[in-house]
C-alpha positions as CSV (number, residue, x, y, z in Angstrom):
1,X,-53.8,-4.1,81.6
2,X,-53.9,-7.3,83.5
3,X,-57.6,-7.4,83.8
4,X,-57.8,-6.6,80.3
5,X,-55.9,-9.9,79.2
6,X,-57.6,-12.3,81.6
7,X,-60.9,-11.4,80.1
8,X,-59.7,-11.4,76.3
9,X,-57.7,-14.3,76.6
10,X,-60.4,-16.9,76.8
11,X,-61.6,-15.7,73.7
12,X,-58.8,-15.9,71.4
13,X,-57.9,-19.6,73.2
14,X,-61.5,-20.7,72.3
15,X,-60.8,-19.7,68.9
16,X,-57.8,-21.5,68.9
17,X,-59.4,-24.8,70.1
18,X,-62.7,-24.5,68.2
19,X,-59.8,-24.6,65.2
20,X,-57.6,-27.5,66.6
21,X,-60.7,-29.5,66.9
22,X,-62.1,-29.0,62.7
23,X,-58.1,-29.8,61.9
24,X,-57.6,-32.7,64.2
25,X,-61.4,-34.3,63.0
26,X,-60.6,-33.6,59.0
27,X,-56.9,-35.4,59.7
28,X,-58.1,-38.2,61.9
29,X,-60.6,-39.4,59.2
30,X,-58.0,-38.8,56.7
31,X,-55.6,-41.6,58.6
32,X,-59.1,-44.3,58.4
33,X,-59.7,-43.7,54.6
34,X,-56.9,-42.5,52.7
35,X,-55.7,-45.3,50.4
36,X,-51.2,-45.1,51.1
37,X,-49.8,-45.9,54.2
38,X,-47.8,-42.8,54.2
39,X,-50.3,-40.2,54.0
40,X,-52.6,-42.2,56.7
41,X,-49.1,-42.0,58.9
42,X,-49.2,-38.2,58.2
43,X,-52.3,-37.3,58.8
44,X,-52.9,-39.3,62.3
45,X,-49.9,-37.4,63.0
46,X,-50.9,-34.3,62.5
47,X,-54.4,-35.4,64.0
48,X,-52.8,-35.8,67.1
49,X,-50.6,-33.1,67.5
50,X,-53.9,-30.8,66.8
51,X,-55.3,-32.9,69.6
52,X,-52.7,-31.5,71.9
53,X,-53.4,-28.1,71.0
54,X,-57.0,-28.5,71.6
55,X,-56.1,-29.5,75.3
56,X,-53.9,-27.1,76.0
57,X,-56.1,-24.0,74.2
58,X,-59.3,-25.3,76.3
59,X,-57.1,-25.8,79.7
60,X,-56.0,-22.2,79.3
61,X,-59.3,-20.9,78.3
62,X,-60.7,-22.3,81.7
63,X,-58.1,-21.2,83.4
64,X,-58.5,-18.0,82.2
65,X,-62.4,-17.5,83.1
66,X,-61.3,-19.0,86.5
67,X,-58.9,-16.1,87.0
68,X,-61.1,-13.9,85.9
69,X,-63.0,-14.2,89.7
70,X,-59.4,-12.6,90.8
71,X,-59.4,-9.3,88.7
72,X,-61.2,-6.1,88.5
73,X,-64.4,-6.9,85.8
74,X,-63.7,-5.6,82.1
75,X,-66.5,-4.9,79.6
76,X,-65.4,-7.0,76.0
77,X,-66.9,-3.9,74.7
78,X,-64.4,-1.3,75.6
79,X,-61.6,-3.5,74.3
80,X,-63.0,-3.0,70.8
81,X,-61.9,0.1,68.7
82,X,-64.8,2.1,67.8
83,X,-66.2,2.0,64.5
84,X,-67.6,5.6,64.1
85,X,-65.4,8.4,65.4
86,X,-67.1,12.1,66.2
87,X,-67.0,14.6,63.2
88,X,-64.6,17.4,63.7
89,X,-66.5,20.9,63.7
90,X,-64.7,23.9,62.2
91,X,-65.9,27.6,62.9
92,X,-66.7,29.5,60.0
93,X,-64.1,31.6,58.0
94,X,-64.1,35.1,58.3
95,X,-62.8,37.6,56.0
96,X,-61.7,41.4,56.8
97,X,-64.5,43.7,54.9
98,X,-62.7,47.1,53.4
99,X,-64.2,50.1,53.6
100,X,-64.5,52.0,50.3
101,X,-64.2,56.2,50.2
102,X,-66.9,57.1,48.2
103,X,-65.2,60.8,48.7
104,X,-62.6,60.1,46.3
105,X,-62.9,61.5,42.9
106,X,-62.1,58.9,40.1
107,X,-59.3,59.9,37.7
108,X,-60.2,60.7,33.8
109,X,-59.3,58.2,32.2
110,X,-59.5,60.0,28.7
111,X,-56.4,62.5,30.3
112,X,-53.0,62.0,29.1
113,X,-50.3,60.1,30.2
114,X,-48.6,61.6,33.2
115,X,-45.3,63.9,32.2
116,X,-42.0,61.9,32.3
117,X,-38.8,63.9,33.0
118,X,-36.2,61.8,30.6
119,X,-32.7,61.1,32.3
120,X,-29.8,61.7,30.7
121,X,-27.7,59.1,29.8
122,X,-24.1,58.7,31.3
123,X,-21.4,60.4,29.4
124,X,-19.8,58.4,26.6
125,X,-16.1,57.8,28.1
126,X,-13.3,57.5,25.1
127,X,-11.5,54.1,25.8
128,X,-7.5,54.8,27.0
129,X,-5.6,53.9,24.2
130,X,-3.1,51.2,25.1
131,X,-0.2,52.5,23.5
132,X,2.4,55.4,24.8
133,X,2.7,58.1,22.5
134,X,5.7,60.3,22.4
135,X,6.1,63.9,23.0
136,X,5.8,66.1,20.4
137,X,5.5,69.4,19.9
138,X,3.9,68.9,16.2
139,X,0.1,68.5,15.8
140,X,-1.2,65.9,13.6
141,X,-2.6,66.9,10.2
142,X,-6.4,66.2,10.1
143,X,-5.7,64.5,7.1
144,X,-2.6,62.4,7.7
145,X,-3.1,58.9,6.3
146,X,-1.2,55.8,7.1
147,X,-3.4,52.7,5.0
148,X,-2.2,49.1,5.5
149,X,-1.9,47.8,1.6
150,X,-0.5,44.2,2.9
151,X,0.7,42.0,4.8
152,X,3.5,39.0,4.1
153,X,6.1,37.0,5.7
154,X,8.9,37.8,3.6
155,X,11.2,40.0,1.9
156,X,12.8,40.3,-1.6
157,X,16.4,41.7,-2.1
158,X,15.1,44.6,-3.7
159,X,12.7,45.2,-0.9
160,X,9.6,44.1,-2.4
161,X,7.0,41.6,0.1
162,X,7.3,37.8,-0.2
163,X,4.6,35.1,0.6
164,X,2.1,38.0,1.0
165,X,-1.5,36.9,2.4
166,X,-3.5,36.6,5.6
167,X,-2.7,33.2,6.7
168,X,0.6,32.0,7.9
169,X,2.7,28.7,9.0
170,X,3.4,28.8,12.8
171,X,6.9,29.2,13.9
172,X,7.1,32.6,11.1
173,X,9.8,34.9,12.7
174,X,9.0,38.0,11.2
175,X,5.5,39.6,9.6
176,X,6.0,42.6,7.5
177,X,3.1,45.7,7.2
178,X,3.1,47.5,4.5
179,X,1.4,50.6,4.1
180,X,1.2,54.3,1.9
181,X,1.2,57.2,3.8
182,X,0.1,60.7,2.8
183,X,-0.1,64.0,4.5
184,X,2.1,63.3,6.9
185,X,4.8,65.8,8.9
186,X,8.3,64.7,10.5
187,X,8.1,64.9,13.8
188,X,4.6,63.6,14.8
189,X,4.0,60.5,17.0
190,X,2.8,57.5,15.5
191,X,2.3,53.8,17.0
192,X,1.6,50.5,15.7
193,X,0.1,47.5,17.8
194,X,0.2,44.1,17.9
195,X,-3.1,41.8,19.5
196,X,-3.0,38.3,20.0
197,X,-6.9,36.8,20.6
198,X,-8.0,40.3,21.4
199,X,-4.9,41.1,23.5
200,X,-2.0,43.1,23.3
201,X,1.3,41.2,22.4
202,X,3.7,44.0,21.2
203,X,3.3,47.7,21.1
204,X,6.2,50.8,19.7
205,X,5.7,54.0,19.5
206,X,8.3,56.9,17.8
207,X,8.7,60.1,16.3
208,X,7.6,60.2,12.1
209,X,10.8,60.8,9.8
210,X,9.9,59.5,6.5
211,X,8.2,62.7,5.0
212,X,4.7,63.6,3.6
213,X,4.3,60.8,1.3
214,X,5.5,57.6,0.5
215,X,5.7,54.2,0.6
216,X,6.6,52.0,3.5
217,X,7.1,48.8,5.5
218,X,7.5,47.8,9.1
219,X,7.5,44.1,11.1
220,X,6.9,42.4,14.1
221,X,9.5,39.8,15.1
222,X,9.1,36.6,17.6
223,X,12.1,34.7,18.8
224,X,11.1,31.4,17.9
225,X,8.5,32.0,15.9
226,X,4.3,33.5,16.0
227,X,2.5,31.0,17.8
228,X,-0.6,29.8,16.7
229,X,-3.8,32.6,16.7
230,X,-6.0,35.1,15.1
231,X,-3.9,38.3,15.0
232,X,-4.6,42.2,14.7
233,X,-2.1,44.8,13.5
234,X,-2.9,48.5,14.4
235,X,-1.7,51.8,13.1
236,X,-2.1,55.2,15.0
237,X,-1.3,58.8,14.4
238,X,-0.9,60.6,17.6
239,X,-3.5,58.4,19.6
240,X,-5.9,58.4,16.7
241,X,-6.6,54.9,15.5
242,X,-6.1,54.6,11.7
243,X,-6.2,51.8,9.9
244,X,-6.1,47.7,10.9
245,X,-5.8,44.6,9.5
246,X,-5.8,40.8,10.5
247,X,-4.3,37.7,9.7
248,X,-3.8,34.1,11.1
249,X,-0.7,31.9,12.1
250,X,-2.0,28.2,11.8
251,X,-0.4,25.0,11.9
C-alpha cells in the first residue's frame, strides 16, 4: 500500500502544480492590467497564494520520486482499473426428455361421458319452533284457521279496535291482534309470538277455549312502552305456523 502511494503521489502533485502555475500566471497578469485598485489587490493575492501551492505541490512531488528509491517498484499500470472485464460463460441448459408409450391406446373421443353416481342431498331438517306448546290430548283439525284481520293500538268501550294500522308512536303500551278463527276445538294448544328485528321478544302459549268459530282479539303489553323497531306477530296451532303480520313502532 505504501509503495503504491509513493509512486502515485507524484502524479497527482504534478497535477496539482502544473494547475497552481496556469492560476497564479492568469492572476498575476490580472494585478498589471486590470483598470481598479481593488481587483489588481485581489488578484496579486490570489497570484501569490497559487504561487505557494506551486512550491509546495513541486517540493512534494520530488520528494516523492526521491522516496520512491526506498520502496519496492510499482507498475502505474496496475493501479488503473481495467477497462474490459472477461465475459462470463454459462453452460448450456438442459431439459429432462419424456418418454412417450406408444403402447397406450388413445381413448374415443366420440364415447360418452363417463357415468356419474348423483349424491343425495342432506335431509331437509324442520326448524325447532321457538315457542312451548302445551300438553294436550286433542289433535289439531287439519283445517283449523286462526287469520290475523288487524292490528291497532287501542280499544273502544264496546270492544271494537282503535287507531288501527301498521305503524305506531314509540312508548305504545299495548298492541292488540285481532283475528277470526274457524274449525277450531277447545282444548288444543295454540301460541302466539312476538319478534323484535328478527328476534323473539315475547312468546305464550295455552290451551284453546273460545269454540269452533268466532271472532277474537289478544295483545302484547310493554311496561313503559314498545321501543322503536320493525315488529312480527305470530300465530300457531299446535306447533304449526299460521298466519303473521308486521308492523312498526317509530318515533
Amino acid at each position: 500500500m505504501l509503495s503504491a502511494i509513493v509512486y502515485i503521489l507524484p502524479v497527482i502533485l504534478g497535477l496539482v502544480a502544473v494547475i497552481a502555475l496556469i492560476t497564479a500566471f492568469t492572476n498575476f497578469r490580472r494585478a498589471r492590467t486590470a483598470p481598479y485598485f481593488r481587483i489588481r489587490r485581489q488578484s496579486s493575492q490570489k497570484a501569490w497564494r497559487w504561487t505557494l501551492v506551486l512550491i509546495l505541490a513541486s517540493a512534494g512531488a520530488f520528494a516523492a520520486v526521491q522516496a520512491q528509491q526506498f520502496v519496492e517498484p510499482v507498475e502505474l499500470a496496475s493501479l488503473l482499473p481495467s477497462a474490459a472485464t472477461d465475459t462470463p460463460t454459462f453452460s448450456p441448459l438442459t431439459f429432462p426428455t419424456s418418454t412417450i408409450d406408444l403402447s397406450l391406446t388413445p381413448k374415443d373421443i366420440l364415447e360418452g361421458p363417463p357415468t356419474i353416481t348423483p349424491t343425495e342431498p342432506p335431509p331437509t331438517l324442520s326448524p325447532t319452533p321457538y315457542i312451548a306448546t302445551i300438553q294436550s290430548t286433542v289433535t289439531p283439525p287439519a283445517d283449523a284457521t286462526l287469520t290475523i284481520t288487524g292490528i291497532s293500538s287501542g280499544l273502544s268501550p264496546d270492544l271494537q279496535p282503535v287507531n288501527v294500522g301498521d305503524v305506531f308512536p314509540v312508548g305504545t303500551p299495548r298492541i292488540y291482534f285481532w283475528v277470526e278463527f274457524d274449525n277450531m276445538v277447545n282444548g288444543v294448544s295454540w301460541s302466539r309470538a312476538l319478534l323484535l328485528d328478527g328476534r323473539v321478544v315475547r312468546t305464550e302459549s295455552e290451551a284453546w277455549e273460545r269454540g269452533e268459530e268466532g271472532v277474537a282479539y289478544y295483545w302484547f303489553d310493554a311496561q313503559g312502552g314498545w321501543p322503536t323497531g320493525r315488529y312480527e306477530v305470530q300465530f300457531f296451532i299446535g306447533d304449526k305456523l299460521v298466519d303473521s303480520a308486521t308492523y312498526q313502532v317509530v318515533n
